[in-house]
N, C-alpha and C positions, 0 to 999 in steps of 0.2 A: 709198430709205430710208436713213436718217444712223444709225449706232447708234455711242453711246458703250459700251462697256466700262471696266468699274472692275475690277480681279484682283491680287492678289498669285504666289506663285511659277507658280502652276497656269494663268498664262494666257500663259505660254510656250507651250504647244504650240498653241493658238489662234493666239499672233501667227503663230509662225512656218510655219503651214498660209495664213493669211494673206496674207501678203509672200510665201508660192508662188506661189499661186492666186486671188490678189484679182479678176485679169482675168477667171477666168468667172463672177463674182458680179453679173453686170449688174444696176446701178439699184440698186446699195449699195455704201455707204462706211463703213468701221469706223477711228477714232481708241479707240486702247488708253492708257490710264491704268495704268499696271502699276507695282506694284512691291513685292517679295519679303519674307514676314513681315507683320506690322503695322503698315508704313510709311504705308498708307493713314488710319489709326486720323490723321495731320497735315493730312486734307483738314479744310477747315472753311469755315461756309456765310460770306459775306462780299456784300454790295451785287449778293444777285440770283445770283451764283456760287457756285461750291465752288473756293476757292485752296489750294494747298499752303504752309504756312508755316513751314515747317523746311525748311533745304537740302539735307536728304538725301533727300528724297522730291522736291525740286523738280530734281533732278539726276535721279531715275529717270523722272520724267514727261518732262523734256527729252527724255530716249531715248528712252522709247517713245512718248510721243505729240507730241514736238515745242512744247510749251507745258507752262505747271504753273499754267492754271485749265481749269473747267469751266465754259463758258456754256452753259446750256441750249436759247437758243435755236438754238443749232447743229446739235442732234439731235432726232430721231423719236422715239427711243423710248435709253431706258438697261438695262445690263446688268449685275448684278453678279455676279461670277464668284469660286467658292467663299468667299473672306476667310471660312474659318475653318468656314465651315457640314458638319460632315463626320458621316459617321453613326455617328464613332467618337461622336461626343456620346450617343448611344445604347447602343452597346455598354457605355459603362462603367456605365451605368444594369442595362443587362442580368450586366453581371458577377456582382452581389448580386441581382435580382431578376428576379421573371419572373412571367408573366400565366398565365390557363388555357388563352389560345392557343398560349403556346410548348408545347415538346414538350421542350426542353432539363430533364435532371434531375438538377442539379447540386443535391451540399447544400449550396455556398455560396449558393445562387438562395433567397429568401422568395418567396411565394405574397403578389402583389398582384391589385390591378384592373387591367385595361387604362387607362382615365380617370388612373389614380394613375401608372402606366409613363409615361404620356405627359405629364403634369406634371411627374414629374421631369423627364425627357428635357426637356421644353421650357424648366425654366430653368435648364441646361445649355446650351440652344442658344442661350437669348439671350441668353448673354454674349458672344459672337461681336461682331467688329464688324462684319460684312455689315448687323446690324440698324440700329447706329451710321450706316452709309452711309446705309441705305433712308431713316433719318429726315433726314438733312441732306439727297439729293436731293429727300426729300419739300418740305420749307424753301423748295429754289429752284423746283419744275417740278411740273406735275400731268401731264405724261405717263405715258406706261407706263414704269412699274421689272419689268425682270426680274431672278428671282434661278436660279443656275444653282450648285447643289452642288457641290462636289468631289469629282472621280471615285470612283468606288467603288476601293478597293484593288485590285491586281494580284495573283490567284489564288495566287501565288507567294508570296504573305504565308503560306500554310495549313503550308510544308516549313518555317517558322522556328517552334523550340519556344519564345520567347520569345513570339509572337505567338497563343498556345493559345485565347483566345477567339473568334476568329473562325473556328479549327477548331472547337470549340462549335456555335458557332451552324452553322457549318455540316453537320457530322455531324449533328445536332438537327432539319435541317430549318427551320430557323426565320429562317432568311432572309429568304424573301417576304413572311411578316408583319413582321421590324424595317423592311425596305425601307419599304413600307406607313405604319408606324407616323413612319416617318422624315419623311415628306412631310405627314402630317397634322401635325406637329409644329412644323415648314416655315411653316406654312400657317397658324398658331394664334399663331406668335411675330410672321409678316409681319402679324399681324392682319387677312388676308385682304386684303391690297391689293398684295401681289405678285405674278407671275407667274412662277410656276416650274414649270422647265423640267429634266428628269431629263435624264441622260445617255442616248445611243442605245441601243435596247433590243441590238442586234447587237454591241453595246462589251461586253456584259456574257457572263462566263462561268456566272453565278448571280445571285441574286437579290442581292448583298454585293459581288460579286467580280468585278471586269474582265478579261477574256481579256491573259494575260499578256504577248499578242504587242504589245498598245498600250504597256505601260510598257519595253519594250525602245529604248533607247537615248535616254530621256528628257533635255532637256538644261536648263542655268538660264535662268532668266530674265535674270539680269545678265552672262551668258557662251556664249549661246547653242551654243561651241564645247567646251564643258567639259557632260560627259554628268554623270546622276548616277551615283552608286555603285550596284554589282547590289543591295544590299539596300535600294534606297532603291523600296518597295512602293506610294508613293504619288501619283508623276508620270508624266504621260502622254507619247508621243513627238507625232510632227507627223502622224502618218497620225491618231490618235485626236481632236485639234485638227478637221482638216479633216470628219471625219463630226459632231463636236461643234458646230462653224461651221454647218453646213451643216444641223445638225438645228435649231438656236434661232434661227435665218435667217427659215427654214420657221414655227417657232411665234409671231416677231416679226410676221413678214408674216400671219398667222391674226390676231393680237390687233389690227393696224391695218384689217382688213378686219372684225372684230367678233366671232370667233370663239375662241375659248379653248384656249390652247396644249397641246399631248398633250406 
């Protein structure tokens, strides 16, 4: 199985579980398209490909993947990885408002429908560019596009008072349903023609929250030797890459076989 990868900073911890451990991936090959921020937002479709057309993103793709196009017919199946899809797009939705599923009872919170939650929510999320990718890969290739979110925050987000909403939601209970909500939202923007793929259900410390031993010594993507900073709550290290690899692996090889990825 060929799999492309498309990711901005978050697919650092995938390459570099990667470039560990590629040798026990038998009868798969992963070229990474990477590169940090919005740099991808300069992929564009061109005679059948997706070329990069600014040189700052044709400089990050030389690193990481050795070329700065995409032929599709090189690969099985495509992956986009988080470019922006995160379920902060929901919380801020959730800031001001809430369903008669939450439990949260805040008086900043108005009393909606779930339908109406999730409308917002979704066109907040399709401003993202991941959606922006889905259509240009769509342009060259009728393969399988997966889309693979961006981790859930590291639990250690809850001890920063700046970050009080996702204590919110978390005291509240109301996790499992934004989780929930998150994916149907996913799934409504992809207009049903993606495959996605949540993070390892054993990654997560809550329904929101990633066990914080993953974002422990998380590093960049353009410095792989240069970690983040302790409060940066949002990047994963290479042990969480490698169970990540290895879970959309698993649901790549399901969808080539005709089965529908968990």
């Amino acid at each position: 199985m060929r799999l492309c990868i498309l990711g901005n900073s978050h697919a650092a911890a995938w390459k570099l579980a990667w470039d560990q451990h590629q040798s026990s991936f038998n009868g798969t090959t992963i070229r990474f398209f990477a590169a940090p921020g919005g740099n991808l937002k300069a992929l564009t479709a061109s005679n059948g490909k997706l070329i990069a057309d600014r040189p700052k993103l044709q400089k990050y793709l030389q690193v990481t993947a050795g070329c700065d196009s995409i032929s599709p017919d090189e690969y099985d199946a495509f992956c986009i990885l988080a470019c922006g899809t995160t379920v902060l797009s929901l919380l801020k939705v959730y800031r001001g408002y809430r369903t008669e599923n939450h439990r949260g009872l805040s008086e900043e919170q108005e009393l909606i429908s779930e339908p109406c939650f999730d409308a917002a929510a979704a066109s907040m999320v399709a401003e993202n560019f991941a959606f922006d990718l889905q259509r240009s890969l769509e342009s060259v290739t009728s393969k399988p596009i997966f889309l693979v979110p961006q981790p859930m925050p590291s639990e250690a987000i809850l001890s920063d008072p700046s970050e009080g909403i996702w204590r919110r939601a978390h005291e509240a209970g109301d996790e499992s349903n934004l989780a929930a909500s998150f994916l149907r939202v996913l799934d409504k923007v992809g207009e049903g023609r993606l495959h996605i793929v949540s993070q390892p259900e054993g990654t997560l410390k809550s329904g929101l929250l990633t066990d914080k031993a993953y974002s422990e010594g998380s590093v960049r993507l353009k410095d792989p030797a240069e970690e983040h900073p302790e409060n940066d709550y949002l990047h994963m290290n290479a042990e969480f890459g490698l169970l990540a690899l290895r879970h959309f692996i698993a649901a790549a090889a399901k969808v080539g076989q005709g089965s529908p990825p968990q």
